[in-house]
C-alpha positions in Angstrom: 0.0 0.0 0.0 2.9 2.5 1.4 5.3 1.9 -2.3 1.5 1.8 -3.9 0.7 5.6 -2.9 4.5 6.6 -3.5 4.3 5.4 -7.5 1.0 6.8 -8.3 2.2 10.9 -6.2 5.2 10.7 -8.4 3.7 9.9 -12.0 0.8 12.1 -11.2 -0.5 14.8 -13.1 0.6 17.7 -10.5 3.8 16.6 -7.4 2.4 15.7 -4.5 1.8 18.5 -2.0 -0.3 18.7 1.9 -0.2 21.2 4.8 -0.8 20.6 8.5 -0.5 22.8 11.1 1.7 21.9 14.4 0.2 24.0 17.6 2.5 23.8 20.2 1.5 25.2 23.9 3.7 25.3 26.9 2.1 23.8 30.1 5.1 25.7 32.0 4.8 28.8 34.3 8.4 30.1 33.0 7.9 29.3 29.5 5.6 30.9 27.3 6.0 30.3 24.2 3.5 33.1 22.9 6.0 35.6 24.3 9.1 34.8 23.2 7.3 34.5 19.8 6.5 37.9 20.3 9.5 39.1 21.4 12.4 39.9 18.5 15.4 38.3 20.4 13.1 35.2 21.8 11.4 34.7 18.2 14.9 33.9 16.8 15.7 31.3 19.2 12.4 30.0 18.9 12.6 29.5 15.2 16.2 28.1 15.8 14.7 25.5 17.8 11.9 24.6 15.6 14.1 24.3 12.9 16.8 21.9 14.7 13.8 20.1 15.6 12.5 19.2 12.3 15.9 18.2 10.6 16.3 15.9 13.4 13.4 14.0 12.6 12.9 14.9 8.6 16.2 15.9 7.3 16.4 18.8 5.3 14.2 18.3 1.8 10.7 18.0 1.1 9.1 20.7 3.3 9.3 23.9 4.4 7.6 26.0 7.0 5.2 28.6 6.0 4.4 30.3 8.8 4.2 30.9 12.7 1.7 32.7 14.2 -0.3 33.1 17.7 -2.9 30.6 17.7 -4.1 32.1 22.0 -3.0 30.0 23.7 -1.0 27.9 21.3 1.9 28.6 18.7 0.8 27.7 15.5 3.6 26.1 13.2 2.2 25.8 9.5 4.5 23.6 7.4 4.0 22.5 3.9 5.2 18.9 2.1 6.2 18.6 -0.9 7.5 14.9 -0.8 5.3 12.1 0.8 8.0 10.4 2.1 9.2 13.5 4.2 5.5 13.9 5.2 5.5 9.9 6.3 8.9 10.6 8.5 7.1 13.6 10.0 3.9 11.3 11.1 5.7 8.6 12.1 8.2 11.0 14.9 5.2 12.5 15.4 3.4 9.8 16.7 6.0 7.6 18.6 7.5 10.4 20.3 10.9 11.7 18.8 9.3 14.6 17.3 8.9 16.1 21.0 11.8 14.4 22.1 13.9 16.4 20.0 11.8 19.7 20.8 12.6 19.4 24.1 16.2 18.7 23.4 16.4 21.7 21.6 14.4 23.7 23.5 16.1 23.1 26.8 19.4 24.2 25.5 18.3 27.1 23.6 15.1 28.4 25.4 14.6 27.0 29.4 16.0 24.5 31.8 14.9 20.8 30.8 13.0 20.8 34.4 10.7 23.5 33.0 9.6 21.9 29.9 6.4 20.8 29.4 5.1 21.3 25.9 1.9 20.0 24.9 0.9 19.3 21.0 -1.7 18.9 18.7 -1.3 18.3 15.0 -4.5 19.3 12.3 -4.7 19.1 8.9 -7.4 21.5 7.6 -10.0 20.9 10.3 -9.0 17.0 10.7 -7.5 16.5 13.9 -4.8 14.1 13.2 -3.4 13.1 17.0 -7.3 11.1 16.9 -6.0 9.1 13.9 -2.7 8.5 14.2 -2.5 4.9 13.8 -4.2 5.3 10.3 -1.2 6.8 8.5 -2.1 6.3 5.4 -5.5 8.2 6.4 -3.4 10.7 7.3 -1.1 11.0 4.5 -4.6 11.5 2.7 -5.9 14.1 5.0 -2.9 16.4 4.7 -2.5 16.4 1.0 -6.6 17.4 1.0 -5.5 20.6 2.7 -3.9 22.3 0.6 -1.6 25.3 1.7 -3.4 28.4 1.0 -0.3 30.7 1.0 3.3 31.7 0.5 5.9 31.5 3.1 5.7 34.4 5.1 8.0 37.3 4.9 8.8 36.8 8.8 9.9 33.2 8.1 12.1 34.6 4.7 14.1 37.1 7.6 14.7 34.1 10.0 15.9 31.8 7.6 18.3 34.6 6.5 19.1 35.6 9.9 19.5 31.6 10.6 22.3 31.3 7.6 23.8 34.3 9.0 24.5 32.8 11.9 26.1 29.5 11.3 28.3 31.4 8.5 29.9 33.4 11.2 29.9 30.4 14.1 31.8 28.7 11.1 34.0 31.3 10.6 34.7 31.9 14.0 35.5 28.7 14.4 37.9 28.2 12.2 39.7 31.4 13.5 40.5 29.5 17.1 43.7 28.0 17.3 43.9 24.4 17.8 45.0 25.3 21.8 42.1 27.7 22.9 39.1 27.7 22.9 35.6 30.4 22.1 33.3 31.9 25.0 30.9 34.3 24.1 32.5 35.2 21.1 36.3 35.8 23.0 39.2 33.1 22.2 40.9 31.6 25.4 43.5 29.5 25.5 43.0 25.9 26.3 44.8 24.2 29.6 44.4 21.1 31.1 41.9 22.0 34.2 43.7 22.4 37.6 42.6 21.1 41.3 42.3 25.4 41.7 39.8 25.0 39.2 38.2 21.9 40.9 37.7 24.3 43.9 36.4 26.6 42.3 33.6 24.7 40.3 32.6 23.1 43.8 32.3 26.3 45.4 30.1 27.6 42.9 27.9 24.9 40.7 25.0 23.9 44.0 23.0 21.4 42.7 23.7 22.0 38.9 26.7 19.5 39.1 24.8 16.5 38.2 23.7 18.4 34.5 27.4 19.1 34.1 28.2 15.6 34.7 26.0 14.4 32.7 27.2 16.6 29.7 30.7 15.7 30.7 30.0 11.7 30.4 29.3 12.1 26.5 33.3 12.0 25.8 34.5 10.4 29.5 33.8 6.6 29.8 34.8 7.1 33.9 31.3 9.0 34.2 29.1 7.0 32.1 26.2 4.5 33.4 25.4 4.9 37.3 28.7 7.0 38.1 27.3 10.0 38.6 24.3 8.3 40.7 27.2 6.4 42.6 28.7 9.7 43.2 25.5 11.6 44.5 24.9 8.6 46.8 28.3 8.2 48.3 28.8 11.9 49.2 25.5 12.7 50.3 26.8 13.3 53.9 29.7 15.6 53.0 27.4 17.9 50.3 27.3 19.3 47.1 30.8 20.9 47.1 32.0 17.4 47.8 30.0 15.8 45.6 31.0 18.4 42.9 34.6 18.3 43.6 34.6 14.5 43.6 32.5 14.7 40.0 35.2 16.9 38.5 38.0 14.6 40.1 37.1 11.7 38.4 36.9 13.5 35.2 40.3 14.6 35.9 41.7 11.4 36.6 40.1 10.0 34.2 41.1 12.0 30.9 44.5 13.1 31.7 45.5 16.1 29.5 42.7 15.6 28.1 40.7 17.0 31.1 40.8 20.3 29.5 39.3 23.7 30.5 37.7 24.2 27.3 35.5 20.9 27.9 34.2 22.3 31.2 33.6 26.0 30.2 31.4 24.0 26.9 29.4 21.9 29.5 28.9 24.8 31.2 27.5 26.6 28.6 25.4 24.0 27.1 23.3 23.8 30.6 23.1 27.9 30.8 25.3 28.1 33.4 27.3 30.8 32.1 27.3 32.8 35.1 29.9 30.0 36.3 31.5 30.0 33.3 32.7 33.2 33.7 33.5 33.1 37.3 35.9 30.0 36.1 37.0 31.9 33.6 37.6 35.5 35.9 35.4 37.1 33.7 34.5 40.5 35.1 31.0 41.8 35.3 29.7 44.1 33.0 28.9 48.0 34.5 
């Protein structure tokens, strides 16, 4: 049936085309989406995120998104296919969950803290509520190419994708400007050095309960922190605290990676869980008047 529908789109008369609408509504005091749509800054990151999302689960052909508008008290996120097979991967995330697996992913790094995320969706094509049918896909697949987009791409969505471009361009560039023994913080170059038990101090005295997030990003590249480690570590200095138990954390990453155990590493899982603030104290970064 699924190679069936595929033959008879791409020998057709016209290409194969459909439109749904993804509303998205935060169930989460500190994020409202509405506002940071509304907001210049916050409608950039937004887009961002909705972007990274979709390429996770799509790829980067056979769509595009036409619009984003307030939809009281949802965001509405109006995308158009152009290719049933992108349209099929799109469903199928959709409905087994890594569609809003990756939102949140992005989301928490770009937008809020992954404790404060809890984003509720819906999914319609025309007036065909689609999360009701989702185990029809096909019957899907058929209700979306019914619904026909109506419009263009929106101007708004033109200037973010510009503005999106723009971006990586000069993270590229920037980039490529470091030297192989420093590394980039908020757009400054620092030089790289392997981290220091004055720096293992200092991240204890500082990071409260935020260690665990660190350790987590830290356990990506360190095989010393990965599995129940971090648990093990939590557990066995729960008497002494969370300077001990933050100390210890960055001691076994130390141990661990050798030279390796860089500074750069650190200040990047910092900055990955918003924790700049800490970032720059490790990095004797001076407030701003």
């Amino acid at each position: 049936m699924m190679d069936s529908i595929d033959e008879k789109t791409s020998v057709g008369v016209s290409p194969w085309a459909g439109c749904v609408v993804l509303f998205l509504q935060s169930l989460s005091p500190s994020l409202d989406l509405l506002s940071i749509y509304k907001d210049p800054n916050g409608k950039f990151s937004l887009f961002k995120v909705l972007k990274l999302t979709l390429s996770d689960v799509i790829g980067y052909e056979g769509y595009e998104m036409l619009k984003l508008h307030d939809a009281d008290p949802a965001l509405g996120v109006e995308l158009k296919f152009t290719a049933i097979s992108s349209c099929r991967r799109f469903l199928e995330s959709y409905a087994c969950g890594l569609l809003r697996q990756a939102l949140h992913q992005h989301a928490s790094r770009l937008l809020v803290r992954p404790e404060d995320l809890d984003i509720q969706m819906q999914l319609k094509a025309a007036t065909q509520t689609l999360d009701l049918c989702l185990n029809d896909l096909e019957g899907c697949l058929t209700c979306i190419s019914i619904s026909q987009p109506v419009r263009l791409r929106d101007d708004e969505i033109t200037q973010l994708e510009k503005a999106l471009e723009q971006s990586y361009a000069s993270q590229t560039l920037r980039a490529a400007e470091v030297p192989d023994n420093c590394f980039l913080f908020q757009e400054r170059v620092f030089g790289d050095r392997p981290l220091t038990p004055a720096d293992q101090q200092q991240f204890a005295a500082h990071i409260g309960r935020d260690w665990k997030k660190v350790g987590r990003t830290l356990q990506k590249g360190c095989r010393a922190l990965k599995g129940p480690a971090i648990d093990n570590l939590a557990y066995e200095y729960e008497r002494e605290g969370l300077y001990e138990q933050a100390y210890q954390l960055l001691g076994r990453f130390i141990q661990s990676e050798g030279r390796g155990a860089k500074l750069g590493r650190l200040i990047g899982a910092l900055e990955e869980n918003k924790l700049t603030s800490i970032a720059e104290i490790m990095l004797d970064i001076k407030p701003r008047d």
